[in-house]
C-alpha positions in Angstrom: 1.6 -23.6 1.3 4.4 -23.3 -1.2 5.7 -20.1 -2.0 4.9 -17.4 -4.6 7.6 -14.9 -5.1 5.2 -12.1 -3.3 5.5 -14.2 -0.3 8.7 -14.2 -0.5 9.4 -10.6 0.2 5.9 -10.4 2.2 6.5 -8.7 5.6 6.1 -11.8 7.4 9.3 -12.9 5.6 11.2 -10.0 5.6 14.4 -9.5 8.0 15.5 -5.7 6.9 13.7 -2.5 6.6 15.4 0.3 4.7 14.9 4.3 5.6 13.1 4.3 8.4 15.9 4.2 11.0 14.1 6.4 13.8 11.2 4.7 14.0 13.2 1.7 14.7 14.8 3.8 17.6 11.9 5.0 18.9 10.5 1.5 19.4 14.0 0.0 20.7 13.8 2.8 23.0 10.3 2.3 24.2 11.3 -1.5 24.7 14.5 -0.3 27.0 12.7 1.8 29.1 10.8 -1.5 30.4 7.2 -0.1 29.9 6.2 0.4 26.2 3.0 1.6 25.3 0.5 -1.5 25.3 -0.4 -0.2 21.5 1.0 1.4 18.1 -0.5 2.6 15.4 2.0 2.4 12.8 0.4 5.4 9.7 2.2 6.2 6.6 1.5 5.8 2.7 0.6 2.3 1.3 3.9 0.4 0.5 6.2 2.1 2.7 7.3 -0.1 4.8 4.3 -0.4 8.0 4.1 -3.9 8.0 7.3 -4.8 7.9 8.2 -2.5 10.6 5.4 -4.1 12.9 7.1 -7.7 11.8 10.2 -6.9 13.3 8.7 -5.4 16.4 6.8 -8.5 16.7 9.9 -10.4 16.3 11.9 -8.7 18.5 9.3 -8.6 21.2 9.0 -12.2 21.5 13.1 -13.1 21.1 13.2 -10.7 23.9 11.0 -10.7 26.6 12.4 -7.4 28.4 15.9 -5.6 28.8 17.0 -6.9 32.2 16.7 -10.4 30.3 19.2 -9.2 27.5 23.2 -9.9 28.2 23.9 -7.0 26.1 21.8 -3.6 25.1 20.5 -4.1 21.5 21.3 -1.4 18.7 18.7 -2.8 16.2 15.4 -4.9 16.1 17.4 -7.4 14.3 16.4 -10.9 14.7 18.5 -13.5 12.9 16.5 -14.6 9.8 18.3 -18.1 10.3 16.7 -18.2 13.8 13.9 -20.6 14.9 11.7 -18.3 15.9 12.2 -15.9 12.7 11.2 -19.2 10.3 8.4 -19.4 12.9 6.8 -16.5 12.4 7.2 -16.4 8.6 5.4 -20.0 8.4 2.6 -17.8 10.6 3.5 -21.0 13.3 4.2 -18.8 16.4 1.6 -19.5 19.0 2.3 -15.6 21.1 1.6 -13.7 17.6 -1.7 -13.0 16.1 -2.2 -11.2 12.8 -5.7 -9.9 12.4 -6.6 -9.0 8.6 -9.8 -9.3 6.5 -11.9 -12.7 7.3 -13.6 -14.8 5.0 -17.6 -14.9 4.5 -20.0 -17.8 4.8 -19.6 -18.3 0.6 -15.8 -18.2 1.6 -15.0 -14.5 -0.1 -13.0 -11.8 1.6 -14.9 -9.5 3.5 -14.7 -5.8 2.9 -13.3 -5.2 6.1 -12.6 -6.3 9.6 -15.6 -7.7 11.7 -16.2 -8.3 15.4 -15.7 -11.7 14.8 -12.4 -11.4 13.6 -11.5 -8.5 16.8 -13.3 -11.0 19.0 -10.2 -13.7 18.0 -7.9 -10.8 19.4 -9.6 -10.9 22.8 -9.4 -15.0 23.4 -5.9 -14.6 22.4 -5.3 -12.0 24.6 -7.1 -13.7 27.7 -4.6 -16.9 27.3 -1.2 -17.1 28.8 2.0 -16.8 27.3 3.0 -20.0 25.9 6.3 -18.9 25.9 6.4 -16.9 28.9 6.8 -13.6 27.5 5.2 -11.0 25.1 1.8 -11.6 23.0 1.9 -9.4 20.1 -1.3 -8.7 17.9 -0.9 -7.3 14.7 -3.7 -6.1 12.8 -3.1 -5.3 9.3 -4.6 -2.9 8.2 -6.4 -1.0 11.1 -8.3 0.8 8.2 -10.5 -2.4 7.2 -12.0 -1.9 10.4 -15.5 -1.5 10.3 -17.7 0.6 13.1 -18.8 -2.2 15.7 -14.7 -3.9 15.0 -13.5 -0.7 15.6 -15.9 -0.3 18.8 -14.6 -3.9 19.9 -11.0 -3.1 19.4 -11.2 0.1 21.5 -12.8 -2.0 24.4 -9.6 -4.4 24.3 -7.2 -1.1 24.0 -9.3 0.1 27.2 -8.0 -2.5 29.7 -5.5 -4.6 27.9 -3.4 -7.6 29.8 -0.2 -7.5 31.1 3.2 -7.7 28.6 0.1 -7.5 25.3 1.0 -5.4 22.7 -1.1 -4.4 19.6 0.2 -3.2 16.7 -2.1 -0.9 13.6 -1.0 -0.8 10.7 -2.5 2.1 9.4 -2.9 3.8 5.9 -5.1 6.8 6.7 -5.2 7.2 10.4 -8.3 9.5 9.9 -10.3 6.9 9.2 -10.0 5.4 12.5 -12.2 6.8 15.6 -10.7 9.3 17.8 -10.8 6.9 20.8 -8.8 4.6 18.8 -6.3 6.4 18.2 -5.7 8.3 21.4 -5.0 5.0 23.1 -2.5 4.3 20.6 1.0 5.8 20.6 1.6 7.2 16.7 4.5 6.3 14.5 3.8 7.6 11.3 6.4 6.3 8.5 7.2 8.5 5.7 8.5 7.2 1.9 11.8 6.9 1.3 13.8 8.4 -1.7 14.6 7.2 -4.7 18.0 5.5 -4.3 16.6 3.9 -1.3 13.7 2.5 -3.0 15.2 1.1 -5.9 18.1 -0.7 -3.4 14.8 -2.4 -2.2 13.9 -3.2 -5.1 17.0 -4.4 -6.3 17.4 -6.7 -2.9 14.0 -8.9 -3.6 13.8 -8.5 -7.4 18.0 -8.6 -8.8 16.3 -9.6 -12.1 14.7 -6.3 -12.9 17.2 -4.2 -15.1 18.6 -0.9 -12.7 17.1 1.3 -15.3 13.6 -0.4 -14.6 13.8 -0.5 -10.9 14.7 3.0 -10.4 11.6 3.8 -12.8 9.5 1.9 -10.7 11.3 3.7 -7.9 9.9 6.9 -8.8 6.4 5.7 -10.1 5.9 4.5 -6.8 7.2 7.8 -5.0 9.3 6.0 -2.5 6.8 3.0 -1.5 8.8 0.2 -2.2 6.1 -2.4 -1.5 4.0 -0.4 -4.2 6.9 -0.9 -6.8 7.7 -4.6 -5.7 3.8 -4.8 -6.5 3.8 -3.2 -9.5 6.5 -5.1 -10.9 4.8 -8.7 -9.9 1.7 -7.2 -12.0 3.4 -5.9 -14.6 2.7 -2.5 -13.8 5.9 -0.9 -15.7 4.4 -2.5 -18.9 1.3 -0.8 -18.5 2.4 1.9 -17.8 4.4 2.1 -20.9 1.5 1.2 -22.5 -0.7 3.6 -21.1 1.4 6.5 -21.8 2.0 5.2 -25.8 -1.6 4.6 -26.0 -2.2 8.9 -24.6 0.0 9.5 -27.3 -2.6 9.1 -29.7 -4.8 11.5 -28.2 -7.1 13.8 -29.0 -8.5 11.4 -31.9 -6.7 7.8 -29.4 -6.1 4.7 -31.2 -9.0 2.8 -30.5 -7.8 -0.4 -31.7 -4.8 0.0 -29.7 -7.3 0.9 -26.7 -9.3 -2.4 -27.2 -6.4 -4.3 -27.3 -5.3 -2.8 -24.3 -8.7 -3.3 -22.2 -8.8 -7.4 -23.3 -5.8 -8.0 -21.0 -8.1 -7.4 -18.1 -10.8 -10.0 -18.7 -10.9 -13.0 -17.8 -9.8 -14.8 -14.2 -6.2 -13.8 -14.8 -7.4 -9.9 -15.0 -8.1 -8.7 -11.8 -4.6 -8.4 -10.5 -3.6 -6.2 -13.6 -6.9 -4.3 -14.1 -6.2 -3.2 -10.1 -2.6 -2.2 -10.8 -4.3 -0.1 -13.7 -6.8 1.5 -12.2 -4.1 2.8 -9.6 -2.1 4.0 -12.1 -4.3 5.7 -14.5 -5.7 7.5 -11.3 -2.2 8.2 -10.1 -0.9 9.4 -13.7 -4.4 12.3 -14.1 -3.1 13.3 -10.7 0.1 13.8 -12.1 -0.8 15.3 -15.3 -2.7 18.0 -13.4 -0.2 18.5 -11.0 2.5 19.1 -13.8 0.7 19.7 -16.9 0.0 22.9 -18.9 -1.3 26.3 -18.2 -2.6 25.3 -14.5 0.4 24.1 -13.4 2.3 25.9 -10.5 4.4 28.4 -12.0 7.5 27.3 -9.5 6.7 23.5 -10.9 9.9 21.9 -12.2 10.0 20.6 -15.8 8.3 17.0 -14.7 11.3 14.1 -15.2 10.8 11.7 -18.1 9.7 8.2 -16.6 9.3 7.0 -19.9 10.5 8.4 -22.9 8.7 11.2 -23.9 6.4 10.9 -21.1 7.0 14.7 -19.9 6.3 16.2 -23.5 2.5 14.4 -23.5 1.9 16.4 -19.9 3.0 19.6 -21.2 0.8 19.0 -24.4 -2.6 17.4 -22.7 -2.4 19.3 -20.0 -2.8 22.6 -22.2 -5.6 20.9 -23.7 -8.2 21.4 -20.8 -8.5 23.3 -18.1 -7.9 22.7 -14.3 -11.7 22.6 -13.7 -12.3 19.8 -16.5 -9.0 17.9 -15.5 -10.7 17.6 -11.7 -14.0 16.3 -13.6 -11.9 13.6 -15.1 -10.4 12.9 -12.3 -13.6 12.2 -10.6 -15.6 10.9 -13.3 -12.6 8.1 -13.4 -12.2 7.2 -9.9 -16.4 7.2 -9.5 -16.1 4.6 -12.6 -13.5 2.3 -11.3 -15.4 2.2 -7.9 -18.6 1.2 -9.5 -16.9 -1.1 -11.2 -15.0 -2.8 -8.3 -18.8 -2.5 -6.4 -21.0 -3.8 -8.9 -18.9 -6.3 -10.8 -18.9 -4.7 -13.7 -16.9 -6.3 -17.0 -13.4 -4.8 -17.0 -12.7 -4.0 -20.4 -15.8 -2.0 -20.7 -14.8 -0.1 -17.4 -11.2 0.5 -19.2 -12.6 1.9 -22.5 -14.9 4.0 -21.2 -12.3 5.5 -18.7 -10.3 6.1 -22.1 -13.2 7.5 -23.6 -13.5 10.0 -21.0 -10.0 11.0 -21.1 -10.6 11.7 -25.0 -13.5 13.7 -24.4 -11.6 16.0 -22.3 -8.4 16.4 -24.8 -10.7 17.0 -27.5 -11.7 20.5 -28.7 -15.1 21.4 -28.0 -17.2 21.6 -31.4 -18.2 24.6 -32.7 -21.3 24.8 -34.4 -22.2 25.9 -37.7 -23.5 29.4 -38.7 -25.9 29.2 -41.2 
């Protein structure tokens, strides 16, 4: 498969993993002892850093079988990304690792979660030997796809599982796994980084972006750096940008300027973009009320600029509406973009009627005439 630059920096290929030394000590610990718990479940926000974490476990696991095997204690999870076995694993050619993730249909789409079928793979793994003598590591990515009877499976495997197995969850909302699940698992919950730290990732897989941009991107993504490396492969700074100049024009909004915006997401090239969007326009109303006008905490900090003039257009929108309508929006929008993901629906017409929405809620309500 040749690469794209996502897979590139995908966790599979990544050797590092920045701010999140003590859960790395926490597993190296677990490994010393010479009886870590036969299962993870690895939680934090999307893009912080959960898969890559499980990589290296998975890495380390399998370049060391147990600590009376190693000449000398180990102070990281490190695993030389010249190695064999690292190019290995990043090839997905390692025949003791199994990554579980969404299967395909009959028609050859991606299911909308995880089935039995794809939990039953984890059990015939599971059942065959070692071929290298040591560890076999599961990772299932993410543990939230899982629907009810793949959840039921996995918790049968995580019941009674084989000697030197280990399953790892990567997790984005932990609550949306059964209880049973996650009581057999031992929790490791990941939090986002800062800023400086998230734009150093950045900077590491994408030197091209400008250090201005990256630590914009930093802060959009609120210290999920796989959020921002996505973002920037979509062109999600852009839109942003263009978002934000397009509020601008509110109450009456540009609508030439809004048409022109929605046409970027048809087409087969669209879905990427229109996803990042919908994230971001969601993300930005959450912001707005958060920060914005009259119902903003009174302890709230003067919101930082992440683009130029950004914090003025809070202040003035947000004084436009109150909380109660805000929260409407909010809804309204997020019910439209499911729908639209759900039913197919075209694209630009979702966009515009999302901006349409967020016009109706600037605007002044009409008064009507006496006579």
């Amino acid at each position: 498969m040749a690469d794209t630059d996502g897979e590139k920096w995908s966790p599979r290929r990544t050797a590092g993993l920045v701010g999140h030394p003590a859960a790395e000590a926490v597993m190296l610990q677990a490994w010393a002892s010479g009886r870590p718990h036969h299962a993870w479940l690895i939680s934090g926000p999307r893009g912080v850093g959960k898969a890559t974490l499980a990589y290296r476990f998975a890495r380390f696991l399998l370049a060391n079988p147990g600590p009376a095997d190693a000449a000398v204690p180990h102070e990281t999870l490190d695993v030389p990304p010249d190695s064999a076995l690292f190019n290995r694993i990043a090839a997905g050619g390692h025949s003791d690792l199994l990554t579980v993730e969404r299967g395909v249909d009959a028609k050859g789409k991606v299911r909308s979660g995880i089935v039995v079928e794809d939990v039953r793979r984890i059990t015939e793994f599971l059942h065959r030997t070692a071929f290298e003598g040591g560890w076999r590591v599961v990772i299932v990515d993410c543990a939230d796809d899982l629907n009810r009877n793949g959840a039921n499976a996995l918790l049968k495997i995580l019941e009674e599982p084989p000697r030197n197995a280990m399953l790892l969850l990567v997790c984005h909302s932990p609550g949306s796994l059964p209880p049973t699940v996650r009581s057999r698992c031992r929790r490791l919950a990941l939090q986002p980084l800062d800023t400086d730290q998230t734009g150093a990732v950045i900077a590491q897989h994408r030197p091209d972006i400008a250090a201005e941009d990256a630590a914009t991107l930093a802060r959009i993504s609120e210290g999920r750096p796989g959020y921002a490396l996505a973002l920037a492969e979509q062109g999600g700074l852009q839109l942003f940008r263009d978002l934000i100049a397009l509020c601008e024009t509110l109450p009456d909004l540009d609508i030439p300027k809004a048409h022109a915006l929605a046409d970027r997401f048809g087409g087969p090239g669209g879905a990427g973009p229109f996803e990042v969007f919908q994230a971001l326009f969601n993300w930005w109303l959450a912001r707005l009320v958060r920060l914005g006008g009259a119902q903003a905490p009174a302890h709230a900090a003067e919101p930082l600029d992440l683009v130029p003039g950004e914090a003025a257009l809070i202040a003035r929108l947000g004084a436009a509406a109150n909380l109660d309508r805000w929260l409407e929006l909010w809804e309204k929008t997020g019910r439209l973009f499911d729908r639209g993901d759900a039913l197919n629906l075209d694209r630009r017409q979702v966009v515009l009627n999302a901006l349409l929405a967020l016009r109706t809620t600037v605007r002044p309500p009409r008064v009507a005439a006496v006579r």
